[in-house]
N, C-alpha and C positions, 0 to 999 in steps of 0.2 A: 234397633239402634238405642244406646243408653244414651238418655238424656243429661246434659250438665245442669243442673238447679241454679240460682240466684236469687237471694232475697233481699230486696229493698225497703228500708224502713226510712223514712225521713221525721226529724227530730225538732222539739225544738226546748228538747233540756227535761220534759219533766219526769220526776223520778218515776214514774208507771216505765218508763225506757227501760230500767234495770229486767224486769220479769219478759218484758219482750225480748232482750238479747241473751238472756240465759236458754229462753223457749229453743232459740233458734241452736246454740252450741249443745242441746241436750237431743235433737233430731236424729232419728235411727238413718236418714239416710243425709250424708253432709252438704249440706250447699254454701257455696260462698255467702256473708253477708255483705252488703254493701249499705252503711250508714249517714246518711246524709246529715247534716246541724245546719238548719236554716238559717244560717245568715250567721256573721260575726256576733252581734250582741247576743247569742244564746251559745256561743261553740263555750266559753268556759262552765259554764251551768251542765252543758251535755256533755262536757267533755271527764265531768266530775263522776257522774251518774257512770259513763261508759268505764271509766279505772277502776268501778268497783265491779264491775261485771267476771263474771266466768266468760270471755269471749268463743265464739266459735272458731277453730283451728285458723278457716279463711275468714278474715275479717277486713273489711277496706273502711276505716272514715274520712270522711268526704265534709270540709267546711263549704258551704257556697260565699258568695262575693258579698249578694243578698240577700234579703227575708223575700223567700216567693209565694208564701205562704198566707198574709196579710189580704186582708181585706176578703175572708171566707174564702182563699183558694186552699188554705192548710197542703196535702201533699198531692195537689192537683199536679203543679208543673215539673213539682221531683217524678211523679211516675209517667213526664210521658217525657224528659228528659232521660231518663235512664234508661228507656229504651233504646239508645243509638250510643249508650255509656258503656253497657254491660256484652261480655263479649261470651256470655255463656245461650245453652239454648231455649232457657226457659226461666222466664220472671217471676216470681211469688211476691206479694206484698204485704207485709208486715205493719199496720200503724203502729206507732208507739206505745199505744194506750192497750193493744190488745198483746196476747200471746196466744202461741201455736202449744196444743197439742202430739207428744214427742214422735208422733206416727203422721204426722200430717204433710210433709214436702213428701215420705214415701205413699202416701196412698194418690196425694193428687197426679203427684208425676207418673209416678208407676200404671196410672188410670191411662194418663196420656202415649204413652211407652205402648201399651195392650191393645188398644185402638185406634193409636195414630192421628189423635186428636190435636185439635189446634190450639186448646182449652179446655181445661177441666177444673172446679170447683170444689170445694166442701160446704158445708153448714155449719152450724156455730152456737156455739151456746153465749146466755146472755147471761153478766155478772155484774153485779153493784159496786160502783166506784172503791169499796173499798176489796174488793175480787173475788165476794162471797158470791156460791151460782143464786140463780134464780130461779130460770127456764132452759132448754131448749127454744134457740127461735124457731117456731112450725107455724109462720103467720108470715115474715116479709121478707126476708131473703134464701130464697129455695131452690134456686139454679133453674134447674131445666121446668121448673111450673110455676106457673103467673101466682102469684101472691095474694094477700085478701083487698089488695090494691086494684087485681087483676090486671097486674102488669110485672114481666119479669124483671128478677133481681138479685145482683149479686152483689152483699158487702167486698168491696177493697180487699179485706186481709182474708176472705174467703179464695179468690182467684188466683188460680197457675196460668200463666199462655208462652205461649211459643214467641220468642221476642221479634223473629219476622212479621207474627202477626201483631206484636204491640206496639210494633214500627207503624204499622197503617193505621193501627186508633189511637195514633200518640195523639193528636187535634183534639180528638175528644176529649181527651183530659180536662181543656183547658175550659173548666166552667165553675163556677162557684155554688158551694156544699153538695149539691148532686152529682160532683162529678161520676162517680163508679155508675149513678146509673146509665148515664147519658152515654159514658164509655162501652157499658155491656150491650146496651141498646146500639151501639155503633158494630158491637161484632156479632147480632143476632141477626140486623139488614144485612150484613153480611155476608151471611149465610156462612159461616167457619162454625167448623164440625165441634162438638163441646162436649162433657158429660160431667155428670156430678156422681163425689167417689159416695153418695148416701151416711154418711159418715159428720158429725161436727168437732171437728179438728180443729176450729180456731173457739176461742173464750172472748167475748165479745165487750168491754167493757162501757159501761153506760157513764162516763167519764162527768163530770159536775160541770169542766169547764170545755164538752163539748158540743158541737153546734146543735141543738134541738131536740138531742136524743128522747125516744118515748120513755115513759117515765117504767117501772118493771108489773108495774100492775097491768098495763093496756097490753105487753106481750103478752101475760096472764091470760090475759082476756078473751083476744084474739087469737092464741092458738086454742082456746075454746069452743071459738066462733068458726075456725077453719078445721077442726077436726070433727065436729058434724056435718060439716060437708064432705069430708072427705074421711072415713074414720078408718082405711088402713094406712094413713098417712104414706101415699106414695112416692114422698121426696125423701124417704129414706132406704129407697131402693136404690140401688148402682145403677145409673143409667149413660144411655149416649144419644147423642140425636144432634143431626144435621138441619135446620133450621130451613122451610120452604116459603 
């Protein structure tokens, strides 16, 4: 069965938006975009940013009522809102601050399509506010292996799932700054089948005005520290696995 794609980016005006929605209109396989602007006082700021855009064919934006974002929830309640919004089969999430990689809706879906997963992933590369690279992240968000946290973890604009199953972690969403973990953590007790395509297909940005990001030297560092422990770095193998 071919999967229909969906990506959800929620907005709240600032120009890093621009390289995010061109990422998604330059996508070898197409998905609908769906644009959220947080709330009235930022729709003309974002709505600026978005007219200069090369848009994706299918493109929806979406003003909200309010700002749901405030108070460190940023796009906690947009992603578990959109899963009862979106009538395709599968959600991708897009922050604003990052862009996708032009292969990256085909490797995660296509991963999913192959094994009939409920969930599949990529990795990411880590870039400096102004989107110069740095690293690969090979330290904290790895999909299917625990991290130098020893706990797993998957960034937001890393994650594909099947929107039935985002339907049942929509709740999780709703926490402040850690939301994706708490979310991922919600579909690993789960036990929903998952795989990561080994591949980093999102660009990860360390944004100046975002919530605590590590600074680019400690990824430095740490995927140092995590690649003597592990030095055929096995989170960049294609994998699958059902969670026990």
């Amino acid at each position: 069965m071919r999967l229909l794609p969906a990506i959800v980016t929620s907005t709240i005006g600032r120009d890093c938006l621009l390289e995010a929605i061109e990422s998604v209109a330059r996508q070898t396989r197409p998905a609908r975009h769906y644009i959220f602007i947080d709330g009235p006082e930022v729709e003309e700021k974002a709505k600026n940013v978005i007219e200069q855009a090369n848009l994706a064919e299918s493109t929806t934006v979406i003003t909200l009522p309010n700002n749901t974002g405030k108070n460190m929830y940023t796009c906690a309640r947009i992603n578990a809102m959109a899963s009862y919004m979106i009538t395709e089969d599968v959600i991708l999430y897009l922050d604003d601050d990052n862009w996708y990689e032009d292969d990256h809706v085909e490797t995660t879906v296509g991963l999913m399509e192959k094994f009939n997963l409920d969930w599949s992933c990529s990795l990411r590369n880590i870039v400096r506010d102004d989107g110069s690279h740095v690293c690969m992240d090979e330290c904290e968000s790895l999909g299917l292996m625990k991290n130098h946290a020893n706990m797993y973890h998957v960034d937001t604009s890393c994650l594909a799932v099947r929107t039935d199953i985002a339907q049942k972690v929509a709740p999780f969403w709703q926490h402040q700054k850690w939301m994706d973990r708490v979310a991922f953590k919600a579909m690993i007790e789960a036990k929903f089948k998952g795989g990561c395509t080994g591949k980093a297909t999102i660009n990860y940005r360390l944004s100046k005005d975002g919530l605590g990001n590590m600074p680019p030297e400690t990824f430095v560092g740490l995927n140092q520290m995590v690649a003597q422990q592990f030095p055929h770095r096995p989170w960049r193998n294609q994998v699958t696995y059902r969670f026990a």
